[in-house]
C-alpha positions in Angstrom: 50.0 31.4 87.1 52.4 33.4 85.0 51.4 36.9 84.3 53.6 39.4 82.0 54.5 42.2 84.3 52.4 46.0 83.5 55.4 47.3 85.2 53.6 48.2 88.2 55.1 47.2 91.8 53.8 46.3 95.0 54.6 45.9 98.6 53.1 43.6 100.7 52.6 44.3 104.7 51.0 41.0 107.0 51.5 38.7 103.8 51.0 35.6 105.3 51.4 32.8 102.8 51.0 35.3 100.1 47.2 35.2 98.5 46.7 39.2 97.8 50.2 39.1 96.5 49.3 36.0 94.4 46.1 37.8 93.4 48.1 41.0 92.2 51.2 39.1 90.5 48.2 37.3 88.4 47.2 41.3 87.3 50.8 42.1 86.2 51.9 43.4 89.4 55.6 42.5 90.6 55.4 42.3 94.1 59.5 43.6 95.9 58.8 42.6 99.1 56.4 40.4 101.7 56.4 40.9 105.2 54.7 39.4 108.4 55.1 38.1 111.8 54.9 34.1 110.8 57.8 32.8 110.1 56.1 29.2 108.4 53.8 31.7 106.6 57.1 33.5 105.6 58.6 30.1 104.1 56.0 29.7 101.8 55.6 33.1 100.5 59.3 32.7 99.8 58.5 29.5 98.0 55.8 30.4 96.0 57.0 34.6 95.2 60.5 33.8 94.0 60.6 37.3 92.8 60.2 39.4 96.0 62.0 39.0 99.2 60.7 38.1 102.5 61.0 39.8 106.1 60.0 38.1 109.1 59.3 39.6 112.7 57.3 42.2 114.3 55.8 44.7 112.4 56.6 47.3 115.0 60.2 46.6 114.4 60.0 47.3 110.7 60.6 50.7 108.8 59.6 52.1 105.8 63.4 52.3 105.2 64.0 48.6 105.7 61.2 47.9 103.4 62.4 50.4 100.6 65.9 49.3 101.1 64.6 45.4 100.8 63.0 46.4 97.5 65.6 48.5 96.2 63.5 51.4 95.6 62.8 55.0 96.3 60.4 56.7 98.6 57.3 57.3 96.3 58.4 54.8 93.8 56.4 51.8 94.7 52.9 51.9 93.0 50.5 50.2 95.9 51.0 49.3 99.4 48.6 46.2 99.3 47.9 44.0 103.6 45.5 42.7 105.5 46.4 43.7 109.5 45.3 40.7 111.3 41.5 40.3 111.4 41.3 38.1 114.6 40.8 41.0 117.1 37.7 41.8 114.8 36.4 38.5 113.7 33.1 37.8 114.0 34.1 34.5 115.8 36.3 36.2 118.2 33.1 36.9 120.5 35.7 38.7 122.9 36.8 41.4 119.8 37.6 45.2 120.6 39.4 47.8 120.4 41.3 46.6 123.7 42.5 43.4 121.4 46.1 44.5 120.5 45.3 42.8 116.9 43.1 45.5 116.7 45.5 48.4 116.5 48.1 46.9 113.3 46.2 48.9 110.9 48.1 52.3 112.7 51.2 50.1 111.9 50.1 49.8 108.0 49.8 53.6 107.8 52.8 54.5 109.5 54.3 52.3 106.8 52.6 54.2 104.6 54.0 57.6 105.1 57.0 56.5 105.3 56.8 55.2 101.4 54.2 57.3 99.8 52.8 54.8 97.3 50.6 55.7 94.8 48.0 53.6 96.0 46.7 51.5 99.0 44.7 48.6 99.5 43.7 47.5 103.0 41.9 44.2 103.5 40.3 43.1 106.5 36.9 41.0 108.2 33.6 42.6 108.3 33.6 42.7 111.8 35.7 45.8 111.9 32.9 48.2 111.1 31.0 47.5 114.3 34.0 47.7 116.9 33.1 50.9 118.6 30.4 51.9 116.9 32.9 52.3 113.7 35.3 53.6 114.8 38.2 51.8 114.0 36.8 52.3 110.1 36.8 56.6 111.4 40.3 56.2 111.8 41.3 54.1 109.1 39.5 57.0 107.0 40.9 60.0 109.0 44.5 57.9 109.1 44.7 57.8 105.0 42.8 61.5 104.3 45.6 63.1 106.6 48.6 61.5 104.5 47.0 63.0 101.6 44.5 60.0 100.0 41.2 59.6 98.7 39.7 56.9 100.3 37.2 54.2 100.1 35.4 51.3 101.3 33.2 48.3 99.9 32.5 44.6 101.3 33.1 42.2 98.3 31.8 38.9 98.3 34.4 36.6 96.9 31.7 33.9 95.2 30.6 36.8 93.1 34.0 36.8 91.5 34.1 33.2 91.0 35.6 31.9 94.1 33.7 29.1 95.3 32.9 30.0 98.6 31.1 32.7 100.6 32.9 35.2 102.5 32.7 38.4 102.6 35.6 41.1 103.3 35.6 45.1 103.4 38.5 46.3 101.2 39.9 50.4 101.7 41.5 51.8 98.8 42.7 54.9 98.7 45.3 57.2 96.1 46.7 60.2 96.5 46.4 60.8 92.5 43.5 62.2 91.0 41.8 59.3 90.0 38.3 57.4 90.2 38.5 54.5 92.7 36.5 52.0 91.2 36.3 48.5 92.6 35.6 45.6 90.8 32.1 44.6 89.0 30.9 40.9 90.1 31.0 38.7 87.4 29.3 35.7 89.4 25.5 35.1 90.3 22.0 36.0 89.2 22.0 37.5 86.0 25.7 36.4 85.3 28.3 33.4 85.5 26.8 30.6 87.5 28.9 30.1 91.2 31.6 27.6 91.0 30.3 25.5 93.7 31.9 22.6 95.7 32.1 20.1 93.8 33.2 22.2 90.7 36.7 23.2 92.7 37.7 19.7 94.4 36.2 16.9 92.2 38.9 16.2 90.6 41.3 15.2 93.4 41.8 12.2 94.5 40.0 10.0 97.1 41.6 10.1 100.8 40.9 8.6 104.1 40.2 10.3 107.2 43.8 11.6 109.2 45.0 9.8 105.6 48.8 11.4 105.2 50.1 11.0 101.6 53.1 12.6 99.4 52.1 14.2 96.0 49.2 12.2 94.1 48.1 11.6 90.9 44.7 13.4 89.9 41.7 11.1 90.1 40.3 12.3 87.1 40.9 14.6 84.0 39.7 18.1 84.5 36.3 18.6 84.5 36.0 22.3 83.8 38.0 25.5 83.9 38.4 26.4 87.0 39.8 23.0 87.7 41.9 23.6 84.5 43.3 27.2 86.4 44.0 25.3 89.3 46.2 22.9 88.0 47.9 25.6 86.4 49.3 22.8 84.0 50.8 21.1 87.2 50.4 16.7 87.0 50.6 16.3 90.8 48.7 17.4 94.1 49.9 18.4 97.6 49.2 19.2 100.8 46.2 16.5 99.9 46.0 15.6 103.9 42.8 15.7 106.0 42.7 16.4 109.8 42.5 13.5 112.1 39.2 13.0 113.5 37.7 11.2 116.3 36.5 7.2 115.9 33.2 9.6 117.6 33.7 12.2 114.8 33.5 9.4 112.1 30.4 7.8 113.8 28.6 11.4 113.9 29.9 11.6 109.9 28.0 8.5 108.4 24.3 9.9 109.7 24.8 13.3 108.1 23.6 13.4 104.3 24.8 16.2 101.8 22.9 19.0 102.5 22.6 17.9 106.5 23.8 19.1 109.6 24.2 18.4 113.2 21.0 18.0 113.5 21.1 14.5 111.3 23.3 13.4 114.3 21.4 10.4 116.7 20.9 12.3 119.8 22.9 9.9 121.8 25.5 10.7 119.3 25.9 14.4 119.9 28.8 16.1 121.8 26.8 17.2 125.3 26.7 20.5 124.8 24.6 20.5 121.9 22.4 18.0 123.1 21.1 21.3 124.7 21.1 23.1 121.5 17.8 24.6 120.1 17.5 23.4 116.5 17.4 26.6 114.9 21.0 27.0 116.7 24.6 26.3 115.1 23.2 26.3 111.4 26.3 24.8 109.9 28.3 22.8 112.4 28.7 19.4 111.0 27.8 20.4 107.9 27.9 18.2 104.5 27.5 20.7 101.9 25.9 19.3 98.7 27.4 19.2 95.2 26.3 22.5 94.2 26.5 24.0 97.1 28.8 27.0 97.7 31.6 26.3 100.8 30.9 28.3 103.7 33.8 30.5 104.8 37.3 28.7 105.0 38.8 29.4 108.5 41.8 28.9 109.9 40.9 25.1 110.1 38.4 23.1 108.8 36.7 21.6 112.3 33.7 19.7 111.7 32.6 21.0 115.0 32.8 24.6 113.4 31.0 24.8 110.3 30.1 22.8 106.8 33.5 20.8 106.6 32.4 17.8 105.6 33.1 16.4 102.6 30.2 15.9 100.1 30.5 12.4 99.4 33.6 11.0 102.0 33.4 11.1 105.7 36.3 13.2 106.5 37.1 16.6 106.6 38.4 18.8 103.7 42.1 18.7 103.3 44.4 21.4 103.1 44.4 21.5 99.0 40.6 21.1 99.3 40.8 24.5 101.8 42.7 26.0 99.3 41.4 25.2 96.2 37.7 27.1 97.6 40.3 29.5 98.1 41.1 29.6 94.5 45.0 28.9 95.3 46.4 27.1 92.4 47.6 23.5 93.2 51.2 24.7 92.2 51.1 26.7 95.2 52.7 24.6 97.9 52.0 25.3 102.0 54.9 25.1 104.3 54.6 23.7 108.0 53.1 21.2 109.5 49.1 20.1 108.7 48.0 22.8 111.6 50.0 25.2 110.1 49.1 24.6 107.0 45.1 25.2 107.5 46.0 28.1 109.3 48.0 29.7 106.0 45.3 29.0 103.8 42.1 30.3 106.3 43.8 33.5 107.0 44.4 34.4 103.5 42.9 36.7 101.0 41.7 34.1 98.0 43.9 35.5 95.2 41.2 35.0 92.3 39.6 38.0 94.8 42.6 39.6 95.4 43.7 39.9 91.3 39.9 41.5 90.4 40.7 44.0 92.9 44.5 45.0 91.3 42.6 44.4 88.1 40.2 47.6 89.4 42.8 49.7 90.5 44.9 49.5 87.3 42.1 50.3 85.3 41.1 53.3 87.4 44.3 54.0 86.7 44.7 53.9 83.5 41.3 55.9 82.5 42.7 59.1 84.4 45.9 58.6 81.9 43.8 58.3 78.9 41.8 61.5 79.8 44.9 63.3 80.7 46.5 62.1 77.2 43.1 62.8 75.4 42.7 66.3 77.3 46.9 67.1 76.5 45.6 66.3 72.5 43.0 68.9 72.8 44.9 71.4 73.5 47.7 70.7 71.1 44.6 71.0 68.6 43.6 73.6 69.5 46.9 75.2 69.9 47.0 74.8 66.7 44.2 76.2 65.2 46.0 80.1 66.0 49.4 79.4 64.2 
Protein backbone atom coordinates (compact mmCIF):
# COMPACT_ATOMS: atom_id res chain seq x y z
CA UNK A 1 0.00 0.00 0.00
CA UNK A 2 1.89 3.03 -1.17
CA UNK A 3 2.41 5.70 1.41
CA UNK A 4 4.21 9.20 0.67
CA UNK A 5 7.14 9.12 2.94
CA UNK A 6 6.91 11.99 6.36
CA UNK A 7 10.58 11.72 6.06
CA UNK A 8 10.83 9.75 9.14
CA UNK A 9 13.19 6.39 9.09
CA UNK A 10 13.13 3.25 10.71
CA UNK A 11 15.09 0.29 11.61
CA UNK A 12 13.82 -2.90 11.95
CA UNK A 13 15.50 -5.70 14.43
CA UNK A 14 13.75 -9.70 14.35
CA UNK A 15 11.73 -8.50 11.16
CA UNK A 16 10.58 -11.65 10.10
CA UNK A 17 8.55 -11.37 6.96
CA UNK A 18 8.22 -7.71 7.57
CA UNK A 19 4.53 -6.88 9.14
CA UNK A 20 5.60 -3.95 11.76
CA UNK A 21 7.71 -2.67 9.00
CA UNK A 22 4.72 -2.98 6.60
CA UNK A 23 2.54 -1.36 9.27
CA UNK A 24 5.06 1.67 9.61
CA UNK A 25 5.90 2.18 5.72
CA UNK A 26 1.79 2.41 5.48
CA UNK A 27 2.40 5.64 8.18
CA UNK A 28 5.05 7.38 6.01
CA UNK A 29 7.87 5.75 7.59
CA UNK A 30 10.94 4.51 5.24
CA UNK A 31 12.24 1.61 6.77
CA UNK A 32 16.76 1.34 5.82
CA UNK A 33 17.20 -1.84 7.09
CA UNK A 34 15.40 -5.46 8.26
CA UNK A 35 17.17 -7.86 10.14
CA UNK A 36 16.54 -11.45 11.59
CA UNK A 37 17.77 -14.92 12.03
CA UNK A 38 15.38 -16.51 9.11
CA UNK A 39 16.78 -16.58 6.18
CA UNK A 40 13.05 -17.61 4.18
CA UNK A 41 11.62 -14.85 6.42
CA UNK A 42 14.56 -12.65 5.06
CA UNK A 43 13.51 -13.43 1.32
CA UNK A 44 10.35 -12.14 1.61
CA UNK A 45 11.00 -9.04 3.49
CA UNK A 46 13.39 -8.39 0.57
CA UNK A 47 10.60 -9.04 -1.70
CA UNK A 48 7.99 -7.10 -0.35
CA UNK A 49 10.46 -3.88 1.26
CA UNK A 50 12.25 -3.06 -1.97
CA UNK A 51 13.47 0.04 -0.30
CA UNK A 52 15.47 -1.24 2.74
CA UNK A 53 18.07 -3.90 2.78
CA UNK A 54 18.10 -7.13 4.48
CA UNK A 55 20.60 -8.87 6.98
CA UNK A 56 20.41 -12.31 7.80
CA UNK A 57 22.10 -14.25 10.83
CA UNK A 58 22.44 -14.16 14.41
CA UNK A 59 21.51 -11.24 16.17
CA UNK A 60 24.47 -11.59 18.53
CA UNK A 61 26.70 -11.24 15.57
CA UNK A 62 25.29 -7.94 14.47
CA UNK A 63 26.40 -4.33 15.47
CA UNK A 64 24.97 -1.16 15.63
CA UNK A 65 27.75 -0.25 13.15
CA UNK A 66 26.84 -2.88 10.64
CA UNK A 67 23.24 -1.73 10.95
CA UNK A 68 24.08 2.08 10.52
CA UNK A 69 26.56 1.31 7.81
CA UNK A 70 23.65 -0.99 6.04
CA UNK A 71 21.41 2.16 6.24
CA UNK A 72 23.85 4.63 5.32
CA UNK A 73 23.28 6.74 8.32
CA UNK A 74 24.63 8.29 11.38
CA UNK A 75 24.52 7.36 14.97
CA UNK A 76 21.34 9.26 16.24
CA UNK A 77 20.01 9.78 12.85
CA UNK A 78 17.50 7.13 12.58
CA UNK A 79 14.07 8.22 14.07
CA UNK A 80 12.73 4.63 15.69
CA UNK A 81 14.18 1.41 16.35
CA UNK A 82 10.96 -0.64 15.81
CA UNK A 83 11.17 -5.40 16.69
CA UNK A 84 9.60 -7.93 18.23
CA UNK A 85 12.49 -10.41 20.04
CA UNK A 86 11.06 -13.67 19.52
CA UNK A 87 7.99 -14.34 21.69
CA UNK A 88 8.18 -18.17 21.84
CA UNK A 89 10.19 -18.51 25.13
CA UNK A 90 7.16 -16.42 26.53
CA UNK A 91 4.15 -17.64 24.77
CA UNK A 92 1.37 -18.64 26.46
CA UNK A 93 1.51 -21.96 24.49
CA UNK A 94 5.01 -22.66 25.33
CA UNK A 95 3.87 -24.22 28.73
CA UNK A 96 7.69 -24.81 29.36
CA UNK A 97 8.50 -20.66 29.05
CA UNK A 98 11.11 -18.85 31.43
CA UNK A 99 13.63 -17.02 31.85
CA UNK A 100 15.98 -20.17 31.34
CA UNK A 101 14.46 -20.26 27.52
CA UNK A 102 17.35 -18.50 25.62
CA UNK A 103 14.49 -16.82 23.41
CA UNK A 104 13.84 -15.19 26.40
CA UNK A 105 16.90 -13.01 26.77
CA UNK A 106 16.90 -11.20 22.79
CA UNK A 107 15.25 -8.23 24.19
CA UNK A 108 19.08 -7.45 25.96
CA UNK A 109 20.12 -7.93 22.26
CA UNK A 110 17.44 -5.06 21.08
CA UNK A 111 18.89 -2.66 23.62
CA UNK A 112 22.34 -3.16 23.04
CA UNK A 113 21.37 -2.34 19.48
CA UNK A 114 19.91 0.43 20.85
CA UNK A 115 22.71 2.29 22.41
CA UNK A 116 24.74 1.69 19.94
CA UNK A 117 22.27 3.92 17.51
CA UNK A 118 20.43 6.24 19.77
CA UNK A 119 17.13 6.53 17.90
CA UNK A 120 14.72 8.91 18.71
CA UNK A 121 12.30 6.45 19.52
CA UNK A 122 11.66 2.77 20.30
CA UNK A 123 8.98 0.39 19.90
CA UNK A 124 9.23 -3.10 21.32
CA UNK A 125 6.59 -5.76 20.51
CA UNK A 126 6.12 -8.94 22.14
CA UNK A 127 3.30 -11.81 23.65
CA UNK A 128 1.46 -11.12 26.73
CA UNK A 129 3.08 -13.86 28.37
CA UNK A 130 6.19 -11.86 29.11
CA UNK A 131 4.65 -9.95 32.07
CA UNK A 132 4.28 -13.05 34.14
CA UNK A 133 7.84 -14.73 33.55
CA UNK A 134 9.33 -14.17 37.01
CA UNK A 135 6.91 -12.52 38.58
CA UNK A 136 7.64 -9.53 35.88
CA UNK A 137 10.55 -9.33 35.72
CA UNK A 138 11.69 -9.58 32.30
CA UNK A 139 9.18 -6.37 31.85
CA UNK A 140 11.61 -4.70 35.21
CA UNK A 141 14.37 -5.03 32.98
CA UNK A 142 13.03 -4.08 29.83
CA UNK A 143 12.04 -0.82 31.85
CA UNK A 144 15.27 -0.41 33.78
CA UNK A 145 17.24 -1.51 30.23
CA UNK A 146 15.61 1.72 28.27
CA UNK A 147 15.38 4.35 31.52
CA UNK A 148 19.34 3.73 31.80
CA UNK A 149 20.02 4.69 28.06
CA UNK A 150 18.23 7.71 28.73
CA UNK A 151 14.22 6.90 27.59
CA UNK A 152 10.85 7.44 28.85
CA UNK A 153 9.16 4.42 28.68
CA UNK A 154 5.89 2.69 28.40
CA UNK A 155 3.77 -0.19 28.17
CA UNK A 156 0.11 -1.10 26.94
CA UNK A 157 -1.50 -4.48 25.65
CA UNK A 158 -3.42 -3.60 22.39
CA UNK A 159 -5.93 -5.76 21.04
CA UNK A 160 -5.55 -5.88 17.32
CA UNK A 161 -9.60 -6.34 16.53
CA UNK A 162 -10.10 -3.00 18.16
CA UNK A 163 -8.06 -1.48 15.32
CA UNK A 164 -9.86 -3.30 12.70
CA UNK A 165 -7.93 -6.41 12.32
CA UNK A 166 -10.14 -9.27 12.15
CA UNK A 167 -8.94 -11.34 14.65
CA UNK A 168 -8.26 -11.42 18.48
CA UNK A 169 -4.91 -11.14 19.84
CA UNK A 170 -3.58 -9.33 22.09
CA UNK A 171 0.27 -7.98 22.34
CA UNK A 172 2.03 -5.60 24.89
CA UNK A 173 3.86 -2.92 22.95
CA UNK A 174 7.01 -0.65 24.93
CA UNK A 175 7.63 2.55 23.63
CA UNK A 176 9.96 4.64 24.81
CA UNK A 177 11.86 8.35 23.54
CA UNK A 178 14.49 9.96 24.81
CA UNK A 179 12.80 13.47 23.69
CA UNK A 180 10.47 15.29 25.64
CA UNK A 181 7.42 14.14 24.45
CA UNK A 182 3.88 12.52 25.44
CA UNK A 183 3.90 8.80 24.55
CA UNK A 184 0.58 8.31 23.51
CA UNK A 185 -0.60 4.97 21.99
CA UNK A 186 -3.23 4.58 19.72
CA UNK A 187 -7.15 5.06 20.41
CA UNK A 188 -9.30 1.89 19.28
CA UNK A 189 -11.37 2.66 16.59
CA UNK A 190 -13.21 -0.91 16.57
CA UNK A 191 -16.07 -2.30 18.95
CA UNK A 192 -18.83 -1.18 21.27
CA UNK A 193 -19.56 2.30 20.78
CA UNK A 194 -17.50 2.46 17.47
CA UNK A 195 -16.71 0.63 14.00
CA UNK A 196 -18.22 -2.80 13.99
CA UNK A 197 -15.24 -5.78 13.97
CA UNK A 198 -14.37 -6.92 10.60
CA UNK A 199 -15.08 -10.50 11.25
CA UNK A 200 -14.30 -13.71 9.21
CA UNK A 201 -16.14 -13.73 6.64
CA UNK A 202 -15.66 -9.85 6.00
CA UNK A 203 -11.66 -10.58 5.34
CA UNK A 204 -11.62 -13.93 3.19
CA UNK A 205 -15.06 -14.05 1.39
CA UNK A 206 -13.92 -13.02 -1.50
CA UNK A 207 -11.31 -15.63 -2.36
CA UNK A 208 -11.81 -18.30 -4.20
CA UNK A 209 -13.07 -21.90 -3.32
CA UNK A 210 -10.18 -24.54 -2.65
CA UNK A 211 -9.99 -28.08 -1.68
CA UNK A 212 -8.35 -29.59 1.17
CA UNK A 213 -4.15 -30.04 0.69
CA UNK A 214 -5.54 -28.22 -2.75
CA UNK A 215 -2.03 -26.62 -4.27
CA UNK A 216 -2.77 -23.95 -6.95
CA UNK A 217 -0.72 -20.96 -8.73
CA UNK A 218 -2.22 -17.40 -8.58
CA UNK A 219 -6.18 -17.35 -8.94
CA UNK A 220 -8.73 -15.36 -10.01
CA UNK A 221 -10.95 -13.69 -7.19
CA UNK A 222 -14.26 -15.54 -6.74
CA UNK A 223 -16.07 -12.57 -6.39
CA UNK A 224 -15.98 -8.67 -6.71
CA UNK A 225 -15.16 -7.02 -3.41
CA UNK A 226 -17.59 -6.99 -1.04
CA UNK A 227 -16.43 -4.17 1.33
CA UNK A 228 -13.41 -2.13 2.18
CA UNK A 229 -11.34 -3.99 3.81
CA UNK A 230 -11.41 -6.56 1.06
CA UNK A 231 -10.98 -3.43 -1.26
CA UNK A 232 -7.39 -2.64 1.05
CA UNK A 233 -6.45 -5.97 0.69
CA UNK A 234 -6.39 -6.23 -2.78
CA UNK A 235 -4.53 -3.19 -2.81
CA UNK A 236 -5.73 -2.95 -6.62
CA UNK A 237 -3.96 -6.34 -7.22
CA UNK A 238 -6.30 -8.96 -9.89
CA UNK A 239 -4.72 -12.19 -8.60
CA UNK A 240 -4.27 -14.20 -5.27
CA UNK A 241 -1.38 -16.29 -3.77
CA UNK A 242 -0.16 -18.33 -1.41
CA UNK A 243 -4.09 -19.50 -1.73
CA UNK A 244 -2.90 -23.20 -0.38
CA UNK A 245 -4.45 -25.12 2.63
CA UNK A 246 -2.54 -27.63 4.73
CA UNK A 247 -3.00 -31.22 4.00
CA UNK A 248 -5.23 -32.93 6.39
CA UNK A 249 -5.92 -36.35 7.34
CA UNK A 250 -8.86 -38.58 5.36
CA UNK A 251 -9.65 -38.76 9.70
CA UNK A 252 -9.32 -34.90 9.85
CA UNK A 253 -11.87 -34.58 6.92
CA UNK A 254 -14.28 -37.12 8.62
CA UNK A 255 -14.05 -35.11 12.05
CA UNK A 256 -14.58 -31.77 9.65
CA UNK A 257 -18.20 -32.65 8.13
CA UNK A 258 -19.89 -33.05 11.94
CA UNK A 259 -18.63 -29.75 13.07
CA UNK A 260 -21.25 -26.80 12.23
CA UNK A 261 -20.11 -23.00 12.17
CA UNK A 262 -19.96 -22.02 15.48
CA UNK A 263 -18.97 -25.83 16.80
CA UNK A 264 -16.12 -27.44 18.16
CA UNK A 265 -14.61 -30.66 19.02
CA UNK A 266 -17.15 -31.35 20.87
CA UNK A 267 -19.58 -31.81 17.62
CA UNK A 268 -17.08 -34.71 16.85
CA UNK A 269 -18.82 -38.50 17.11
CA UNK A 270 -17.02 -39.86 20.05
CA UNK A 271 -15.69 -42.76 18.08
CA UNK A 272 -14.39 -40.07 15.96
CA UNK A 273 -12.20 -38.21 18.31
CA UNK A 274 -8.33 -38.44 18.46
CA UNK A 275 -7.83 -40.67 22.02
CA UNK A 276 -6.65 -38.25 23.90
CA UNK A 277 -9.54 -36.20 23.97
CA UNK A 278 -11.88 -38.82 24.34
CA UNK A 279 -10.76 -38.14 27.91
CA UNK A 280 -11.30 -34.57 27.72
CA UNK A 281 -13.80 -32.80 30.04
CA UNK A 282 -16.11 -30.76 27.88
CA UNK A 283 -15.42 -27.51 29.34
CA UNK A 284 -11.73 -28.34 28.12
CA UNK A 285 -9.94 -27.22 24.80
CA UNK A 286 -12.57 -24.48 23.97
CA UNK A 287 -11.52 -23.97 20.42
CA UNK A 288 -9.82 -26.97 18.98
CA UNK A 289 -11.58 -27.98 15.89
CA UNK A 290 -13.18 -24.99 15.72
CA UNK A 291 -15.65 -23.64 12.75
CA UNK A 292 -15.87 -20.08 13.48
CA UNK A 293 -19.17 -18.56 12.14
CA UNK A 294 -19.53 -15.75 9.64
CA UNK A 295 -19.38 -13.08 12.02
CA UNK A 296 -17.30 -14.38 14.17
CA UNK A 297 -13.89 -12.77 14.91
CA UNK A 298 -10.71 -15.46 14.11
CA UNK A 299 -9.04 -16.56 17.18
CA UNK A 300 -5.29 -15.86 17.23
CA UNK A 301 -3.30 -16.78 13.92
CA UNK A 302 -0.33 -18.99 15.04
CA UNK A 303 2.39 -20.19 13.48
CA UNK A 304 0.13 -22.72 11.69
CA UNK A 305 -3.33 -23.10 11.35
CA UNK A 306 -3.82 -26.97 13.01
CA UNK A 307 -7.27 -27.86 13.28
CA UNK A 308 -6.13 -29.81 16.32
CA UNK A 309 -5.05 -26.33 17.83
CA UNK A 310 -7.65 -23.87 17.73
CA UNK A 311 -10.80 -22.46 15.46
CA UNK A 312 -9.11 -23.24 11.93
CA UNK A 313 -11.78 -24.37 10.18
CA UNK A 314 -13.15 -22.83 7.52
CA UNK A 315 -16.78 -21.42 7.94
CA UNK A 316 -18.45 -22.97 5.14
CA UNK A 317 -15.47 -25.56 3.47
CA UNK A 318 -13.99 -28.45 5.26
CA UNK A 319 -10.39 -27.57 5.22
CA UNK A 320 -8.19 -25.48 6.99
CA UNK A 321 -7.52 -21.74 6.28
CA UNK A 322 -4.82 -21.18 3.77
CA UNK A 323 -1.88 -19.17 4.01
CA UNK A 324 -3.62 -15.90 2.31
CA UNK A 325 -6.69 -16.72 4.47
CA UNK A 326 -3.90 -16.62 7.68
CA UNK A 327 -2.78 -13.48 6.32
CA UNK A 328 -5.55 -11.66 5.31
CA UNK A 329 -6.94 -11.92 9.38
CA UNK A 330 -3.62 -10.62 9.52
CA UNK A 331 -4.48 -7.70 7.56
CA UNK A 332 -1.44 -8.46 5.03
CA UNK A 333 -2.44 -7.06 1.76
CA UNK A 334 -2.80 -9.88 -0.99
CA UNK A 335 0.19 -8.09 -2.88
CA UNK A 336 2.26 -9.16 -0.18
CA UNK A 337 3.78 -12.45 -1.38
CA UNK A 338 5.25 -15.29 1.32
CA UNK A 339 8.45 -16.95 0.42
CA UNK A 340 9.21 -20.74 1.32
CA UNK A 341 7.56 -23.66 1.30
CA UNK A 342 3.60 -23.98 2.66
CA UNK A 343 5.28 -24.67 6.40
CA UNK A 344 7.27 -21.87 6.06
CA UNK A 345 4.92 -19.85 4.86
CA UNK A 346 2.32 -20.23 7.97
CA UNK A 347 5.13 -19.82 10.10
CA UNK A 348 5.90 -16.03 8.47
CA UNK A 349 2.52 -15.01 8.73
CA UNK A 350 1.78 -16.43 12.63
CA UNK A 351 4.79 -14.82 13.93
CA UNK A 352 4.16 -11.49 12.60
CA UNK A 353 2.84 -8.26 13.92
CA UNK A 354 -0.52 -7.56 11.68
CA UNK A 355 0.64 -4.42 9.99
CA UNK A 356 -2.99 -2.64 10.08
CA UNK A 357 -1.78 -2.89 14.05
CA UNK A 358 1.56 -2.09 13.56
CA UNK A 359 0.72 1.39 11.25
CA UNK A 360 -1.86 2.74 14.27
CA UNK A 361 1.03 2.37 16.46
CA UNK A 362 3.65 4.58 13.98
CA UNK A 363 0.51 6.60 13.43
CA UNK A 364 0.66 7.34 17.53
CA UNK A 365 4.11 7.94 17.85
CA UNK A 366 4.35 10.49 14.96
CA UNK A 367 1.59 12.30 16.31
CA UNK A 368 3.06 12.47 19.81
CA UNK A 369 5.56 13.74 18.01
CA UNK A 370 4.46 16.19 16.29
CA UNK A 371 2.25 17.91 19.15
CA UNK A 372 5.56 18.51 21.26
CA UNK A 373 6.77 20.39 17.85
CA UNK A 374 3.75 22.41 17.61
CA UNK A 375 4.02 23.48 21.32
CA UNK A 376 7.62 24.19 20.98
CA UNK A 377 6.79 26.33 17.68
CA UNK A 378 3.65 27.87 19.38
CA UNK A 379 5.80 28.49 22.80
CA UNK A 380 9.02 29.92 20.33
CA UNK A 381 5.90 32.48 18.89
CA UNK A 382 5.20 33.63 22.32
CA UNK A 383 8.11 34.79 23.08
CA UNK A 384 8.96 36.46 19.86
CA UNK A 385 5.55 38.37 20.86
CA UNK A 386 6.37 39.17 23.59
CA UNK A 387 9.80 40.13 22.67
CA UNK A 388 8.35 42.42 20.94
CA UNK A 389 6.14 44.18 22.92
CA UNK A 390 9.59 46.09 24.68
CA UNK A 391 11.17 47.34 21.33
Amino acid sequence: MPTQWNGWTAIDLFCGAGGLSEGFRQAGVKVLVGQDFDEVAGRTFASTHSDASFMGGPIQNVSAQDLLNRAGVKRSEVDVLIGGPPCQGYSVYNHQRGVDDPRANLFREYLRIVSGLNPRWLVMENVTGIQSIADGGIVNEIFAGMRNLGYNVKMQTLKAEEFGIPQERRRVFFIATKENRNIEFPEPTHGVGRLPFVTVWDAISDLPRIKNGETKGPSAYACEAQNSYQMAMRNGGKVVFNHCPSKLAPINEARMRHIPPGGSWRDIPFDLLPEGMKRAKRSDHTKRYGRPKKSDLACTILTKCDVHWGAYIHPVQDRAFTVREAARLQSFSDDFVFSGNRTEQYIQVGNAVPPLLGKRVAEAIISSDLQKSKLLKSGQMNLNNRALEFV
